[in-house]
N, C-alpha and C positions, 0 to 999 in steps of 0.2 A: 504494500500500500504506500504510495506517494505523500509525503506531506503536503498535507491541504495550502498552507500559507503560500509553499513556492509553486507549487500549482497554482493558485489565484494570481500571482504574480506573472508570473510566465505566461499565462491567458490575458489577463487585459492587456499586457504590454504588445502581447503577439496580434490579438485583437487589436488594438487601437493602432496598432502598424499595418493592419491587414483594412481596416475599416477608413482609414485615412486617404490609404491609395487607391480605396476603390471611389472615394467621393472626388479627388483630383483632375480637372477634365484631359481627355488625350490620355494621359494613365490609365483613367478608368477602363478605356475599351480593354485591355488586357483581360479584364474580367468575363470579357465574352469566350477566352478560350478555358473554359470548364473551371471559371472562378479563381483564376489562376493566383490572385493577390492574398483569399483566403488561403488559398493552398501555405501560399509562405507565408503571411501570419504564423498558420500552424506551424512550421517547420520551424520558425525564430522561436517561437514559444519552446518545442523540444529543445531547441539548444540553452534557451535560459534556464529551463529544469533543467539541464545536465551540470551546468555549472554548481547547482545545490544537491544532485542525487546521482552518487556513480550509478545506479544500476533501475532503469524501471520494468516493469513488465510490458507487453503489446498492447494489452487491454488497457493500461494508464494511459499511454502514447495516442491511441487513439481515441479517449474519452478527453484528454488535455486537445488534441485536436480538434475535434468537434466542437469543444467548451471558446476554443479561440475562432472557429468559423463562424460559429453561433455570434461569439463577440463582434466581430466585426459586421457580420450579415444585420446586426441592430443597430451598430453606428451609422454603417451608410444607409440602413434604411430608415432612421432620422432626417437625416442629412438632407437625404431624395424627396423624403416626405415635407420638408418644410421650402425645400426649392419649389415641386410641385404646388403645395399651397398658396406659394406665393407669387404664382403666375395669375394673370387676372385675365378675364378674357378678351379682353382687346389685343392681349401681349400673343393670345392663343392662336387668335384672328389674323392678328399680320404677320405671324411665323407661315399659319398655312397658306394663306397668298403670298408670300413668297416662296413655298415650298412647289404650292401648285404651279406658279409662274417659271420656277424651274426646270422641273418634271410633270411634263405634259403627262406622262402615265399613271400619274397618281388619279388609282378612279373616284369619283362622287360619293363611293360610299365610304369609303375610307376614310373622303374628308368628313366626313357628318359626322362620321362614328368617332374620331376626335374631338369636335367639336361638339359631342355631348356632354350634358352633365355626369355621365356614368362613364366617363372616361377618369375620375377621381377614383372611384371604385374598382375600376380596373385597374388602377397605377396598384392598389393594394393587396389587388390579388396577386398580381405580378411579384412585388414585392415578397409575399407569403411564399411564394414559388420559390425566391429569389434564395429564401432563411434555407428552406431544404438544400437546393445545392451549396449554397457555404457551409451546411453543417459537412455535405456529403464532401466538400474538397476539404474543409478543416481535418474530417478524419483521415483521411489520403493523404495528407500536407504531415499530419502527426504519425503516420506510420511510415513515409518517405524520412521524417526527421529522427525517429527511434532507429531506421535501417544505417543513414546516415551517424550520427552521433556515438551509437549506443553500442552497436555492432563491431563497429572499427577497433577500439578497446579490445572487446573478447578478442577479437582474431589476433590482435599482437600479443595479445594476454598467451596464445595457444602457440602461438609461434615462439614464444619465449620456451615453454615448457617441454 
C-alpha cells in the first residue's frame, strides 16, 4: 500500500501539469491524440511517487494514474466550462458567419444545431465523455510510468546479483 500523502501529492501536481496543458491553446490539440497530456500528467505523477517510494505495486500505479487523469480531466473541464459560459451569443453568431463565409461546406444544419441553446448541454456531455478518457489515459500514463520508473531498478537490481 502506497502512502496516501505522497500519492495526493504526486496527483495534483501530475494533475495540475496535465490539466494546464490541456486548457493552453495550440497545446491543447495534442489532446486529440488519445489524451495525450493526461497520459503524462500521469507518468510525472509516477515519477514524483518514486522519488518518496522505492517500490509500488501495478494496481497503485494505475489507481495514482487514473486519480491524476481524473485531476486534470476536472481542471480543464472548468477551464472549458467557464470559457464556454462566457461566450454570448453575438460572439457565437459572428464566429459562424465567419466560419460559414469560409467553408462553403458547412451544411444549414450544423449551423442551427450550434446555434442552439442545447449546444451548452452538449459542451457537457462532451465534457463527461471527455472525464472517461482522461481517467482511461491517466491509467495508461500510470502504468507507462511504473514500467518506466519502477522496473528499470529491479532489472539493475538483477543484473547486479
Amino acid at each position: 500500500m502506497i502512502r496516501v500523502w505522497s500519492a495526493r501529492k504526486s496527483i495534483l501536481l501530475g494533475g495540475l501539469l496535465s490539466g494546464i496543458l490541456s486548457v493552453i491553446p495550440i497545446i491543447n490539440l495534442f489532446n486529440i491524440f488519445f489524451m495525450i497530456w493526461m497520459g503524462v500528467g500521469s507518468v510525472v505523477s509516477i515519477y514524483l511517487l518514486k522519488k518518496d517510494i522505492p517500490e509500488i505495486q501495478t494496481s497503485d500505479a494505475a489507481l495514482v494514474g487514473a486519480a491524476s487523469g481524473l485531476t486534470g480531466g476536472i481542471i480543464f473541464g472548468l477551464f472549458s466550462s467557464i470559457m464556454v459560459f462566457n461566450i454570448s451569443e453575438e460572439k457565437i453568431e459572428r464566429v459562424l458567419d465567419r466560419v460559414g463565409s469560409l467553408a462553403s461546406l458547412v451544411e444549414e444544419d450544423a449551423m442551427s444545431l450550434i446555434q442552439d441553446t442545447n449546444f451548452r448541454m452538449m459542451f457537457f456531455g462532451v465534457i463527461a465523455i471527455g472525464f472517461c478518457f482522461a481517467i482511461i489515459a491517466g491509467l495508461i500514463g500510470g502504468l507507462i510510468g511504473k514500467s518506466i520508473f519502477f522496473n528499470r531498478e529491479n532489472k539493475k537490481k538483477d543484473e547486479i546479483s
